[in-house]
Each structure stands twice: as structure tokens, then as C-alpha cells.
C-alpha positions in Angstrom: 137.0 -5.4 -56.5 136.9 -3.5 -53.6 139.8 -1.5 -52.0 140.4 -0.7 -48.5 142.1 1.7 -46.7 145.5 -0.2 -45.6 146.1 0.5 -41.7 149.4 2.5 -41.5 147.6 5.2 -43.5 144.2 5.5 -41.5 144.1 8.5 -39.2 143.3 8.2 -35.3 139.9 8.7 -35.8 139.5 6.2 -38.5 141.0 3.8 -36.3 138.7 5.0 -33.3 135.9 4.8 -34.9 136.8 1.0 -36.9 137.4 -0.4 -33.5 134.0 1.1 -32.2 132.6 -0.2 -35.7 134.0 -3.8 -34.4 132.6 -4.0 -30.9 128.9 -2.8 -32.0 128.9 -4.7 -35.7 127.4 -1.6 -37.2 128.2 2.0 -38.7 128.5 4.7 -37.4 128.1 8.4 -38.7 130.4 11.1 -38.0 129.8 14.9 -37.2 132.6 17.5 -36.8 132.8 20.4 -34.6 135.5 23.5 -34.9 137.6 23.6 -32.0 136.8 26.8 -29.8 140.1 26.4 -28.3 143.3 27.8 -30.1 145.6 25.3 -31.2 143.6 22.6 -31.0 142.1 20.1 -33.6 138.6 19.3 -34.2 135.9 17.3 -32.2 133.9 14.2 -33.8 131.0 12.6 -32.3 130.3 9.2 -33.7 126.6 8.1 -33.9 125.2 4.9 -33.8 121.6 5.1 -34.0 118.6 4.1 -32.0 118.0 0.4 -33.2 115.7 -2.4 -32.1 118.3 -4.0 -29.9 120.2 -0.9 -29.2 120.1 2.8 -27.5 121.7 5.2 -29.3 124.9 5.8 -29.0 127.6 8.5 -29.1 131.2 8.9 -29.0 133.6 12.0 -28.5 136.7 12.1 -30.5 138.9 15.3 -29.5 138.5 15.2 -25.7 141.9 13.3 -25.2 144.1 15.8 -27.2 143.6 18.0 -24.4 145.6 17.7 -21.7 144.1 18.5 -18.0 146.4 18.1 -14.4 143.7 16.1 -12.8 143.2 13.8 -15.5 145.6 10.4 -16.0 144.4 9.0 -18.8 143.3 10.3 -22.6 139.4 9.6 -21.9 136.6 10.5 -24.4 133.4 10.8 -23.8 130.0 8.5 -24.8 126.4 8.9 -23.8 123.5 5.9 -24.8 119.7 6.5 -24.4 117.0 5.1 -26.2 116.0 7.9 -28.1 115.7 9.2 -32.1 116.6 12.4 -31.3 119.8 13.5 -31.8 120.2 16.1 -29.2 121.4 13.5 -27.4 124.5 12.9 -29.3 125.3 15.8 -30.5 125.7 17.2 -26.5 128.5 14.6 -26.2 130.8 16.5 -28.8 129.3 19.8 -27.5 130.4 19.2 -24.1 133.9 18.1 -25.2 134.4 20.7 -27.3 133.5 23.4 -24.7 135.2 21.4 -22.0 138.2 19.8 -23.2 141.2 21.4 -21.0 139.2 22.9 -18.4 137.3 19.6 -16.8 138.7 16.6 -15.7 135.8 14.4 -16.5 136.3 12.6 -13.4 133.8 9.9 -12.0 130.9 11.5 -10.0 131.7 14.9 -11.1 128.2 16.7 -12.2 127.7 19.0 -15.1 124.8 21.3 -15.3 123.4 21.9 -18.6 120.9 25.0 -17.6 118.4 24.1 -19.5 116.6 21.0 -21.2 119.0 18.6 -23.5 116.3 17.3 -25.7 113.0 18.9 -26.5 111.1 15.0 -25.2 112.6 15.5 -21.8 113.6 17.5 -18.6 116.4 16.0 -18.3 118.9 19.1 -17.3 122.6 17.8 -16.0 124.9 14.9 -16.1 127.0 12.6 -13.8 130.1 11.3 -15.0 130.4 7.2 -14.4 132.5 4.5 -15.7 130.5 2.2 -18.3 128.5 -0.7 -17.0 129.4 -2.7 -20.1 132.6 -4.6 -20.3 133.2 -4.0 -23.3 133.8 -0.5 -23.0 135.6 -0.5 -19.7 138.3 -1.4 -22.3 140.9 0.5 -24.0 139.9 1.6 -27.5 142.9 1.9 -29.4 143.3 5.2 -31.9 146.1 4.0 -33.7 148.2 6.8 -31.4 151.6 5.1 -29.9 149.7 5.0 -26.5 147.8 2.8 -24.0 144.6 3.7 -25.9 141.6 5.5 -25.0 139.3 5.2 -21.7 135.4 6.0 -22.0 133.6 7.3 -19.3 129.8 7.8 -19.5 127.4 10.7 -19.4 124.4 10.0 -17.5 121.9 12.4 -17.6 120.3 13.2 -15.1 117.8 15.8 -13.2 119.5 19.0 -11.6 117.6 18.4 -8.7 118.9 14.4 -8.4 122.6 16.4 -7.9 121.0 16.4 -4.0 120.2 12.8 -3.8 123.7 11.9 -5.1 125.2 13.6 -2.5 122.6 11.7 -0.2 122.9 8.1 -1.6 126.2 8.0 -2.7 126.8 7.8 -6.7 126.9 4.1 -6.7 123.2 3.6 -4.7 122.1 5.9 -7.3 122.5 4.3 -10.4 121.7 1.1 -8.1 118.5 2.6 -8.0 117.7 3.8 -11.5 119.3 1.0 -13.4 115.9 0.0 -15.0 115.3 3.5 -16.4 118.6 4.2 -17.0 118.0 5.1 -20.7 114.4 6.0 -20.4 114.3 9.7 -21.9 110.7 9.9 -19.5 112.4 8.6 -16.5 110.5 9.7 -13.3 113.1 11.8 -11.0 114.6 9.8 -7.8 
């Protein structure tokens, strides 16, 4: 017989990370990173690997207990690109963790990196954009008597692209490298 967890004594994060569990019909793994701000808790990132069918994928949890002016909702962070290399996740909980507080996370806002992400690519900097899945425009809920939690994506992206951005608009942009979107080897626009 096998016991599970009932729901009124699962944490926020198991509850996060069961409704991701859900949506994607897979598990996930979890890595934790000591706060570097006082008084706050941890941040997770939640990993789903590279699969056939699927980039990988990663999920902030700690973002949203920091609260910023500019910000209106508790939003965490995810990043997806097809890729085995787990730089790329593990810069998700990175950036939250050094973030969280100080950055709004706001659509089209950039964030430069300084140097490379992964060692298989040049990619140096990232755009903040709403997800272009339905799914995850959704709410996940955290178990947390509120609305739930709004995701916002990390696209990375060349420092140099900041330029054509500006020049394109944000939304031409990704018009424009939806194909590639993922590719880690994407040719700069």
C-alpha cells in the first residue's frame, strides 16, 4: 500500500511543484539555493529535463515571497530551451535569488548576464515575456490563501539583440525568432 502526503499538510512548494507535475505529466527535480537576502527563505528551481517531446524546463520558487513596488502580482520565474545542460536552469533560481526584491520582473525589461550562460552558447542576457503557452499564462496555485502564482519567461537572448528590441518593438522580436526560440545555436537577429 502506498501512502500519500494528504493536502492540508503539503508545503507551498510541494503544492507548486504537484500542480507543475500535473500540467507537464512528468517529475520534476528540485535544487535549493540559500537566500542571500536576510530574512528571507530559500529559492528552488524545479527541473524538468530535456525530453524527446519537450525543452527543458525550469521553475523559480522564492521570487514571490519578495515583495517589490513595481510589481502587482507574486510571479516566479521559468526559462525552456532545448538543451542537456543545466546551466540553463540553474540561472533561473540564480537570478531570483540575486534579484528577488530589487527587480520587478516586468515584461520587456532586459537583464545582462556579462558573460556566457552555458558553455554551448553565446547567449549573454535575457528579456522578460509572458509565456506563449496557455497553459502557463495561468495561475499556479501554491497552496498560499492567494490568487496564485504568475510565470513570466526568461528569454535569452544576445546583448547585442537589446538594440534591435528597442528597434522592432519586443513583440516583432519574438515574431521574428519564434522558430529558434529554444535553439541554444540560434543565429543573432
Amino acid at each position: 500500500m502506498i501512502l500519500k502526503k494528504p493536502d492540508f499538510l503539503k508545503s507551498p512548494l510541494e503544492h507548486y511543484r504537484s500542480h507543475l507535475e500535473v500540467i507537464f505529466q512528468d517529475k520534476s527535480s528540485v535544487f535549493r539555493e540559500k537566500s542571500v537576502k536576510k530574512k528571507l527563505p530559500f529559492v528552488y528551481t524545479i527541473v524538468f529535463p530535456k525530453t524527446e517531446g519537450r525543452p527543458l524546463l525550469s521553475f523559480s520558487y522564492g521570487l514571490s515571497f519578495a515583495p517589490h513596488p513595481d510589481q502587482h502580482n507574486k510571479i516566479e520565474l521559468f526559462l525552456q530551451m532545448n538543451s542537456e545542460d543545466m546551466a540553463w536552469a540553474h540561472i533561473v533560481g540564480y537570478l531570483s535569488n540575486q534579484l528577488r526584491g530589487e527587480c520587478p520582473f516586468n515584461t520587456g525589461e532586459i537583464i545582462r548576464i556579462g558573460q556566457k550562460i552555458s558553455s554551448e552558447s553565446s547567449l549573454n542576457a535575457f528579456v522578460v515575456i509572458n509565456p506563449d503557452s496557455t497553459i502557463l499564462q495561468e495561475r499556479i496555485k501554491d497552496g498560499r490563501k492567494s490568487n496564485g502564482i504568475q510565470l513570466v519567461e526568461l528569454l535569452p537572448i544576445y546583448e547585442e539583440e537589446v538594440l534591435t528590441i528597442q528597434r522592432l518593438g519586443l513583440a516583432e522580436f519574438i515574431n521574428r525568432l519564434k522558430p529558434n526560440k529554444l535553439n541554444p545555436l540560434r543565429e543573432k537577429i
